[in-house]
N, C-alpha and C positions, 0 to 999 in steps of 0.2 A: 472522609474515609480514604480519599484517595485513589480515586479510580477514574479512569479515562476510556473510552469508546472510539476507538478510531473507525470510521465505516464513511471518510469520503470517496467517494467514487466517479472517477469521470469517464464515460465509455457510449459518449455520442459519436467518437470514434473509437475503432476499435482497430487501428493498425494497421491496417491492410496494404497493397503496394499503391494504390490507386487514392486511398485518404490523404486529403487535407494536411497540411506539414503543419499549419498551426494548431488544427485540432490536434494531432497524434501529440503538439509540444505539450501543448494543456490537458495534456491526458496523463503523460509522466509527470506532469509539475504535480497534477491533482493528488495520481494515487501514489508516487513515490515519493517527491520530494517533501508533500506537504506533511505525508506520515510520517517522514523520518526527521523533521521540524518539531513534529507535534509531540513524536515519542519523545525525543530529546527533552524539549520543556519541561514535561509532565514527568518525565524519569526524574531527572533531576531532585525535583522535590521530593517524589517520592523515593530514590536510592537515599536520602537526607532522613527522612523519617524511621527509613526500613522497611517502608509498609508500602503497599499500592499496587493496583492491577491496570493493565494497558491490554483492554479486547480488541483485538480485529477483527475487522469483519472481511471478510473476502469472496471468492467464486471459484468454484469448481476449476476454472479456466487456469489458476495458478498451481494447479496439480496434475491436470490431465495436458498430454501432448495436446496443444490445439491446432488448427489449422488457418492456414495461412491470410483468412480474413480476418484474424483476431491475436494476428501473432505480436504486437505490442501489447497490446494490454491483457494477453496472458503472462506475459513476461512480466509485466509492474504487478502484478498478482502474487506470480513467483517469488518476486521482490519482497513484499510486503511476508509470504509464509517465512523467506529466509528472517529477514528482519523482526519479526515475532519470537520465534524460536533463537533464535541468537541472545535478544533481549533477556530471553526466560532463561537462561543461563549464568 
């Protein structure tokens, strides 16, 4: 049918100024890079067909101002609504 579920999420860090520099890396590799890897793929066949849906799943965090222990991975959040809605386009 053609349908895809994007809902990886990585947020054993959450950004903060005081987190881990690898986790914060493997928190953007998780929730941005790999969603926008993954859309790509799965786009692709599906803009080929015509047909196909691409869900995200996401967090409040990527809508609402957050605060500054969570301020990367509101950001890859944000990332993910912009790149959803651009897609749907």
């Amino acid at each position: 049918h053609g349908e895809f579920l994007e809902g990886g999420d990585e947020s054993s860090s959450r950004g903060g100024i005081g987190d881990n520099m690898a986790a914060v890396s493997n928190m953007i590799q998780v929730n941005i890079n790999a969603a926008t890897q993954l859309s790509r793929l799965y786009g692709r066949d599906m803009k080929e067909r015509r047909r196909g849906r691409i869900l995200f799943v996401s967090s409040m965090s990527g809508v609402l101002p957050g605060c500054p222990s969570v301020a990367v991975y509101a950001a890859t959040k944000a990332f993910g609504k912009s790149l959803s809605m651009s897609l749907g386009r």
